[in-house]
KEKE-3310 file (N, C-alpha, C; in steps of 0.2 Angstrom, whole numbers, plus 5000, padded with zeros to 4 digits):
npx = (5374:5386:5393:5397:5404:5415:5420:5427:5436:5445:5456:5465:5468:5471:5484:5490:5490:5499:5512:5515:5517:5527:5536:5534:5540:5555:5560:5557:5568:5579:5582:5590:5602:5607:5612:5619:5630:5634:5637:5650:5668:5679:5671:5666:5678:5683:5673:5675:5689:5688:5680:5686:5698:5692:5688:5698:5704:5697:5697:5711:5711:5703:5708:5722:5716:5708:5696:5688:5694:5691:5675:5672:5677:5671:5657:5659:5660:5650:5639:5646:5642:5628:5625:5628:5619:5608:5610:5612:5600:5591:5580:5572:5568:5564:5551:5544:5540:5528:5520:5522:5514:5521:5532:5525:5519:5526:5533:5522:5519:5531:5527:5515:5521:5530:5521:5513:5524:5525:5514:5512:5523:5518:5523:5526:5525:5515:5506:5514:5516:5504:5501:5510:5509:5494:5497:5509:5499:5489:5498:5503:5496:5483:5476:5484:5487:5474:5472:5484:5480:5466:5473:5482:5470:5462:5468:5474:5460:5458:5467:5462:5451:5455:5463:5459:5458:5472:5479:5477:5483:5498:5499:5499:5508:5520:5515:5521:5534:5533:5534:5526:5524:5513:5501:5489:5488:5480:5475:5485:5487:5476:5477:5488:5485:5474:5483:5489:5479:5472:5482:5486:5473:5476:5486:5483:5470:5470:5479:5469:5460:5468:5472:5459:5454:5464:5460:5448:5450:5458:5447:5441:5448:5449:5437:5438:5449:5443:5432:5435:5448:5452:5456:5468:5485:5498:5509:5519:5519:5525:5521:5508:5517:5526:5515:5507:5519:5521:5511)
npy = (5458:5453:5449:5460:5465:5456:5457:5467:5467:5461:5467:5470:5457:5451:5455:5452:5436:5436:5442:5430:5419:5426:5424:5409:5406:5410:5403:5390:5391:5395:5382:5373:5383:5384:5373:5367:5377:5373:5359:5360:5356:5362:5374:5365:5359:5371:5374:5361:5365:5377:5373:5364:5371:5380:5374:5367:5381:5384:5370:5370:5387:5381:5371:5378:5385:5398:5408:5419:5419:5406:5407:5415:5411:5400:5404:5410:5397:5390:5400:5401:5386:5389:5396:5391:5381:5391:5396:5382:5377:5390:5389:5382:5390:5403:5399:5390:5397:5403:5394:5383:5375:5375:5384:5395:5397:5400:5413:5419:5419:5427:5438:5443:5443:5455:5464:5464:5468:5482:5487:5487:5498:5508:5515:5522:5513:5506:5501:5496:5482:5476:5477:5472:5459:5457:5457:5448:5436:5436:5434:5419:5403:5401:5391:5389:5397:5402:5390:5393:5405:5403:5394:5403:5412:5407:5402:5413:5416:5407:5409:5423:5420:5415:5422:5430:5418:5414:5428:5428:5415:5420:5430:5422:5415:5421:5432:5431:5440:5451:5468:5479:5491:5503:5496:5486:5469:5461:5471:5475:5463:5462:5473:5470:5457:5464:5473:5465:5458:5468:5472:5462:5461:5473:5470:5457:5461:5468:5460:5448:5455:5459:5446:5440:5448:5447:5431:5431:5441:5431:5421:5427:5430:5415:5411:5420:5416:5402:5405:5415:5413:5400:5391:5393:5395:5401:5388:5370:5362:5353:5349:5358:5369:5370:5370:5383:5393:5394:5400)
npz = (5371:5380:5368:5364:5376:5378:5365:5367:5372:5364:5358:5368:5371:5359:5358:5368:5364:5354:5359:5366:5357:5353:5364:5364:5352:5353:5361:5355:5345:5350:5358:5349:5345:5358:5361:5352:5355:5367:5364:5357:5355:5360:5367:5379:5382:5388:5399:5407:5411:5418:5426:5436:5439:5448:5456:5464:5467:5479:5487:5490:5498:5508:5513:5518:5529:5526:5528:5522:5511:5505:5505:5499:5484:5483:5482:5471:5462:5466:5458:5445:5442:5443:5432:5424:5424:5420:5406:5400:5400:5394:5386:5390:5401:5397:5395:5405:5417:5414:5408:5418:5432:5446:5446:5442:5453:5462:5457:5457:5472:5475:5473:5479:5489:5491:5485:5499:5507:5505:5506:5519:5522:5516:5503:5488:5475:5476:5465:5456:5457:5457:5445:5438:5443:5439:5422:5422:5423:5413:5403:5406:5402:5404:5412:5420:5429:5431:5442:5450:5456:5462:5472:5480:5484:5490:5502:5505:5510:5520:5530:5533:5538:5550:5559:5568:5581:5577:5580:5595:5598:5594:5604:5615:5617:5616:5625:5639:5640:5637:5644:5651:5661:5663:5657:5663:5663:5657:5648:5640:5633:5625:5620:5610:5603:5596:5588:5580:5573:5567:5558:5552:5544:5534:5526:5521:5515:5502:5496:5495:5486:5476:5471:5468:5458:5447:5445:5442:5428:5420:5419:5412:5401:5396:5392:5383:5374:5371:5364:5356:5351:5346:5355:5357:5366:5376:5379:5383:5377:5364:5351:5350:5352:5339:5328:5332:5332:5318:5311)
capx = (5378:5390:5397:5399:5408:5420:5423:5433:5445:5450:5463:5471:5469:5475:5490:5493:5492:5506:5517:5514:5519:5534:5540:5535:5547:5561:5561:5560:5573:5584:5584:5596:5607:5611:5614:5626:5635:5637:5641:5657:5674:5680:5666:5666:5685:5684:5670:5679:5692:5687:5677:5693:5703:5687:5686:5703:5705:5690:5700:5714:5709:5700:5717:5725:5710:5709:5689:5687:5696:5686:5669:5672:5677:5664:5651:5661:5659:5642:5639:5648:5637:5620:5623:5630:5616:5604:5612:5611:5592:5589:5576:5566:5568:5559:5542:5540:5535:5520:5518:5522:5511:5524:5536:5521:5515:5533:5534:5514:5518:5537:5524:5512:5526:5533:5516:5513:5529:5524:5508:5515:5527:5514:5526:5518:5524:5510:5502:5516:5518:5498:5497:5515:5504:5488:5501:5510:5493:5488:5505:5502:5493:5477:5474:5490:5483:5468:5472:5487:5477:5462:5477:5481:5464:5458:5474:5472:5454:5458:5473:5458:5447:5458:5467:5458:5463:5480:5484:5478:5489:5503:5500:5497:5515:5523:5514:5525:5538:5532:5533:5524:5520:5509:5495:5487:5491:5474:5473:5492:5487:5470:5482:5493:5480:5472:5487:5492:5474:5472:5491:5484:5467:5478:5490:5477:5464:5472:5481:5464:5456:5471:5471:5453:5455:5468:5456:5443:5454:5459:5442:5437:5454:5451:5432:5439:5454:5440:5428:5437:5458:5450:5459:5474:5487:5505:5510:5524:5517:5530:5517:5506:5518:5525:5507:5506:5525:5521:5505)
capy = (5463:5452:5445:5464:5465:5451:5459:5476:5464:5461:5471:5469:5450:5447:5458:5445:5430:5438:5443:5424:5417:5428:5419:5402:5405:5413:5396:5385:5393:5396:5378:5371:5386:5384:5365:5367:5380:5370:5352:5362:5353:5371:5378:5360:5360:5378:5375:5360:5368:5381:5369:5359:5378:5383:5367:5367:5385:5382:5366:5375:5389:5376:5367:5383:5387:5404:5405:5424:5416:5399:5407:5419:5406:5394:5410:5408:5391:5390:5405:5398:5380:5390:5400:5386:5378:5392:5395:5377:5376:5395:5390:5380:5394:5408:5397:5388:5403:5403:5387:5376:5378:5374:5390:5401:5398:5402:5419:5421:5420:5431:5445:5445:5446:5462:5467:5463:5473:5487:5489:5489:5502:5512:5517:5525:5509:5500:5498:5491:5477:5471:5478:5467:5452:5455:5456:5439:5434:5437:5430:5414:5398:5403:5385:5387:5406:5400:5385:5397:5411:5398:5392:5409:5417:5402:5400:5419:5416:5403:5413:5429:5418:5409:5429:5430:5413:5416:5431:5426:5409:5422:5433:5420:5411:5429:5436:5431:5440:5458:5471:5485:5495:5505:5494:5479:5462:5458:5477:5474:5456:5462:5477:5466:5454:5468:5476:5460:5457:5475:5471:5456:5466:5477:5464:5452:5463:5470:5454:5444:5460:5457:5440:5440:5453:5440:5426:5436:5444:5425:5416:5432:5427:5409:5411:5423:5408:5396:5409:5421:5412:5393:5386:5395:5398:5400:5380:5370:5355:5354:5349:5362:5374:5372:5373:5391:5399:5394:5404)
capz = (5376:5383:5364:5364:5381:5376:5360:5369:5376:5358:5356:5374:5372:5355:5358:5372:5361:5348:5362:5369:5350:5353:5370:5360:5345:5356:5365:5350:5341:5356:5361:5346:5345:5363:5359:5346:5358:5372:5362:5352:5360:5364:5373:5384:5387:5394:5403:5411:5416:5423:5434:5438:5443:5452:5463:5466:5471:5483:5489:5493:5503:5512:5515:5522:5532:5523:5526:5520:5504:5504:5505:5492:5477:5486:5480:5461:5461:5464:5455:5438:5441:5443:5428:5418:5422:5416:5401:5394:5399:5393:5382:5394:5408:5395:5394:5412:5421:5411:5410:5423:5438:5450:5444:5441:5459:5465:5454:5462:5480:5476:5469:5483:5495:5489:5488:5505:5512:5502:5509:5527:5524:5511:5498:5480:5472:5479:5460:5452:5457:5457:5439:5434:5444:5432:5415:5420:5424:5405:5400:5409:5403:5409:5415:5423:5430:5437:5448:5455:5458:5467:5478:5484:5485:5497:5506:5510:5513:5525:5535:5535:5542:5557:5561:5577:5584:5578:5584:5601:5598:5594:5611:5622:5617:5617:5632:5644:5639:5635:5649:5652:5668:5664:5655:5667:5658:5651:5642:5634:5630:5622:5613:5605:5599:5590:5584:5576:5567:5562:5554:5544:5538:5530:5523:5518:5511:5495:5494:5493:5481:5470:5467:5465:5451:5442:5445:5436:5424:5420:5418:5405:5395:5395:5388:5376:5371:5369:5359:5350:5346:5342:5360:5356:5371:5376:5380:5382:5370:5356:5343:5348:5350:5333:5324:5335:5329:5311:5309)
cpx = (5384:5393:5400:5405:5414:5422:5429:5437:5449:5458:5469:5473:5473:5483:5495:5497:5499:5512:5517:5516:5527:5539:5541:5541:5553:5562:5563:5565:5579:5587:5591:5603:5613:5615:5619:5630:5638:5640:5649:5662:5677:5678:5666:5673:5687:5681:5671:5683:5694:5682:5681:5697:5697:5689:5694:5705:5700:5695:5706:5716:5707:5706:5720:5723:5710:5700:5686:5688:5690:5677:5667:5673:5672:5659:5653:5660:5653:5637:5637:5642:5629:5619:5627:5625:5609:5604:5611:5603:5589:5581:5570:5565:5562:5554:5541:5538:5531:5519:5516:5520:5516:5529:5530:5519:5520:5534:5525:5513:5525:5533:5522:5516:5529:5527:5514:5518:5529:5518:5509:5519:5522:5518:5519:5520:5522:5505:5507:5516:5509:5498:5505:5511:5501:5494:5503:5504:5490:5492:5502:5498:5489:5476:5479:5489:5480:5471:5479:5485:5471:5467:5479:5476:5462:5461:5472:5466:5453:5462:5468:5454:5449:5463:5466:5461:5472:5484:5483:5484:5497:5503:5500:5507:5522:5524:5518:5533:5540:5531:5531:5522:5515:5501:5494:5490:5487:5472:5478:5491:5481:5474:5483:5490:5476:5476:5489:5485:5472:5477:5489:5479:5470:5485:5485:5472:5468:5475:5474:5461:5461:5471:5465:5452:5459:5464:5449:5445:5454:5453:5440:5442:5452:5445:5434:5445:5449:5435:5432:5444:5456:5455:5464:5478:5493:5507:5518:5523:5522:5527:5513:5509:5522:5521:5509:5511:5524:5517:5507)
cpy = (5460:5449:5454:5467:5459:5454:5465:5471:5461:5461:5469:5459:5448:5450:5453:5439:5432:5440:5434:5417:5419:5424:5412:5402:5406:5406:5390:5386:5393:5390:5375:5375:5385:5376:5363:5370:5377:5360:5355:5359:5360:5371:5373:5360:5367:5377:5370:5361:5374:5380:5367:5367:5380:5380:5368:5373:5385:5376:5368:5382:5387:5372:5371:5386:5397:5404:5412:5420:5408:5401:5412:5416:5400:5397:5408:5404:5390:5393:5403:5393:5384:5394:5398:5383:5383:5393:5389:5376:5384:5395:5388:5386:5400:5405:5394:5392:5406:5397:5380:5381:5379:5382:5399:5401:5402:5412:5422:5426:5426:5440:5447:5446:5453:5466:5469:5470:5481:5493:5490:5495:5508:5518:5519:5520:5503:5498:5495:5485:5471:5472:5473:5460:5450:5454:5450:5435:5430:5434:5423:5410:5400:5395:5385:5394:5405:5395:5389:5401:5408:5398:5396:5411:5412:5402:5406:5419:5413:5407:5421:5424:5414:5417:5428:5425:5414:5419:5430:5419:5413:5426:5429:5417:5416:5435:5437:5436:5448:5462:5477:5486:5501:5502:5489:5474:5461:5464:5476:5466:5459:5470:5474:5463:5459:5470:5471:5459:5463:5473:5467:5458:5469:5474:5461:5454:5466:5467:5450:5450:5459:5451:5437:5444:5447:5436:5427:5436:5435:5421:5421:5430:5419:5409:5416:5418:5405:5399:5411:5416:5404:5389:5388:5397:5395:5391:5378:5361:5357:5354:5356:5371:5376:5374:5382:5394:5399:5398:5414)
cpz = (5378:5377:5364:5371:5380:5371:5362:5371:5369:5356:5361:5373:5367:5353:5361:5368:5357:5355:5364:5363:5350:5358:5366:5355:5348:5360:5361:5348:5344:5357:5355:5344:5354:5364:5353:5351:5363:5370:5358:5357:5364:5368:5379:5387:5392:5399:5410:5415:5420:5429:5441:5443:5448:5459:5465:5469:5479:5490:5494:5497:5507:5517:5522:5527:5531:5523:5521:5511:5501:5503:5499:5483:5479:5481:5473:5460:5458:5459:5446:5438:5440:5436:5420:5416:5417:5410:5394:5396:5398:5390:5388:5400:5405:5395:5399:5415:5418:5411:5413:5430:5445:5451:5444:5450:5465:5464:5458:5468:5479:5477:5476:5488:5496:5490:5496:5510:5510:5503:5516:5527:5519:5507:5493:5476:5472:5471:5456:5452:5457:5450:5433:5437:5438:5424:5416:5419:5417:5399:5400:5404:5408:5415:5423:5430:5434:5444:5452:5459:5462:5472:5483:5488:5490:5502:5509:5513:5521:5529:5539:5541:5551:5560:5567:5582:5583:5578:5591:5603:5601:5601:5617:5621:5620:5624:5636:5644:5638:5642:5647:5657:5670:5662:5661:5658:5651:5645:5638:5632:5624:5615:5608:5601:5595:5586:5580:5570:5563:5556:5549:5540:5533:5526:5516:5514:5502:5491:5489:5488:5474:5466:5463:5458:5445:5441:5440:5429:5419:5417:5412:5399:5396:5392:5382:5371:5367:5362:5354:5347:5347:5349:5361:5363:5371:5380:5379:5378:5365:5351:5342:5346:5341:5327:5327:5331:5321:5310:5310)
residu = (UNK:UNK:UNK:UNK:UNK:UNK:UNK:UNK:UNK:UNK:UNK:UNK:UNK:UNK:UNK:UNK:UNK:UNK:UNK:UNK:UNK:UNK:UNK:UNK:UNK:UNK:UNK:UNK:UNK:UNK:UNK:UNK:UNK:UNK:UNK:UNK:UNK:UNK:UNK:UNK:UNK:UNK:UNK:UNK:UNK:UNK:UNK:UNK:UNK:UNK:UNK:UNK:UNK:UNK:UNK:UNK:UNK:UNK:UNK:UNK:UNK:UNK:UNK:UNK:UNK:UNK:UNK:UNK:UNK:UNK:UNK:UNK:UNK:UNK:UNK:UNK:UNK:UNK:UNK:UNK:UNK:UNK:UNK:UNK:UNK:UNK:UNK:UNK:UNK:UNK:UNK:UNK:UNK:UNK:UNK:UNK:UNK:UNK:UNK:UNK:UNK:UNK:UNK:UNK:UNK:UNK:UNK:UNK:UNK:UNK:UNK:UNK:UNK:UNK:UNK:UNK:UNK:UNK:UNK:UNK:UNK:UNK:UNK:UNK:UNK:UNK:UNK:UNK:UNK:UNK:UNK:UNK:UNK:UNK:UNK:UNK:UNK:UNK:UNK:UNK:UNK:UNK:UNK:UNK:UNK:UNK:UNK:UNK:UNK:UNK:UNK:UNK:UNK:UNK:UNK:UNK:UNK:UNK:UNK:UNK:UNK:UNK:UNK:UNK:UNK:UNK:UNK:UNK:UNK:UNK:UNK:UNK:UNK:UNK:UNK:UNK:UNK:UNK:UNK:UNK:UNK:UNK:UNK:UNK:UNK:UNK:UNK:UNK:UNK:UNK:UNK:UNK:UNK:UNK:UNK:UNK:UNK:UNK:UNK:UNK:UNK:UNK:UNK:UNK:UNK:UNK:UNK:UNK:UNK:UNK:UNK:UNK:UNK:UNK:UNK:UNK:UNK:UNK:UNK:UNK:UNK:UNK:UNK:UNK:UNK:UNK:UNK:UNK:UNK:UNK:UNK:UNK:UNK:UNK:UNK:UNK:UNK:UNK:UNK:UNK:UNK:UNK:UNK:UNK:UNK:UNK:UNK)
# end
């Protein structure tokens, strides 16, 4: 029954894998083209001196106290440098966000926040963004998956479980400061501190149902890695990723 229940994820799983072979090859293959394009003497002389013009224009309206002017090629500046820098690390930027726990944990917590704000204001696209979770999820080094998706689920577990003390913490600090005339204190104290736990129940609960979904989703894709694709999964090993792209 369940070699049979493993088996239906077949198709969604080893679709995964080939799409997870395609990030791996588009990585490998990327890195030396970008590496030829940024060693050419050319491509380095321009990109110096349009460092050299940058900083200098910058300099100069900083000179003049021109701040409108200074804050606008500060923007360019930094701008140029940040997409200099993604540029020559292209290839590594397509395969850490599955990867590396660090990156993934960042893209993790960005998702649930939108979730989050989404479910406050109760838009209709309150399913996209749990069902782009689960897909990077899937994407993901599952190893890489799991221990994100634990750090969440606990994290929120722990923040469910402290809600009462800390909306009282947050009313009592706040209290003094809220007026009302027609409640007594203790009723507009005893409001707020609900209104603020209700607020995270409904935060927090479909946060905690979604991660938990991922974390699940996750441990059925890693026993199917280990069972069904011989270990196989998206990596930023260079040995094993080259064995992977080959095949």
């Amino acid at each position: 029954m369940m070699n049979f229940i493993f088996r239906c994820f077949d198709i969604p799983f080893t679709f995964i894998w080939k799409f997870q072979i395609k990030i791996m090859r588009l990585s490998y293959h990327l890195k030396p083209k970008i590496e030829k394009i940024i060693s050419n003497n050319k491509v380095r002389s321009v990109k110096k001196i349009l460092l050299v013009l940058l900083g200098l224009t910058v300099a100069i309206f900083g000179c003049f106290k021109s701040y409108k002017g200074f804050l606008i090629s500060g923007i360019i500046f930094f701008c140029y440098i940040y997409l200099l820098d993604i540029f020559e690390n292209l290839s590594k930027y397509i395969i850490t966000p599955f990867t590396s726990l660090r990156m993934f944990i960042i893209a993790s917590i960005l998702i649930n926040f939108f979730i989050s704000i989404i479910v406050m204001n109760y838009t209709k696209s309150l399913y996209v963004f749990p069902i782009l979770f689960i897909i990077i999820n899937l994407i993901a080094n599952t190893k890489v998956a799991k221990t994100c998706n634990a750090i969440i689920e606990i994290s929120l577990g722990v923040i469910s479980l402290i809600k009462t003390p800390l909306a009282y913490f947050i009313c009592n600090k706040q209290f003094p400061s809220i007026l009302d005339y027609h409640i007594n204190n203790y009723d507009l104290f005893s409001y707020v501190e609900n209104v603020i736990v209700i607020n995270m129940d409904i935060i927090l609960f479909p946060l905690l149902v979604i991660n938990g979904i991922a974390l699940l989703i996750c441990e059925i894709h890693s026993y199917w890695i280990d069972k069904y694709n011989g270990g196989k999964e998206i990596t930023h090993d260079i040995k094993k990723l080259k064995e992977y792209i080959k095949k």
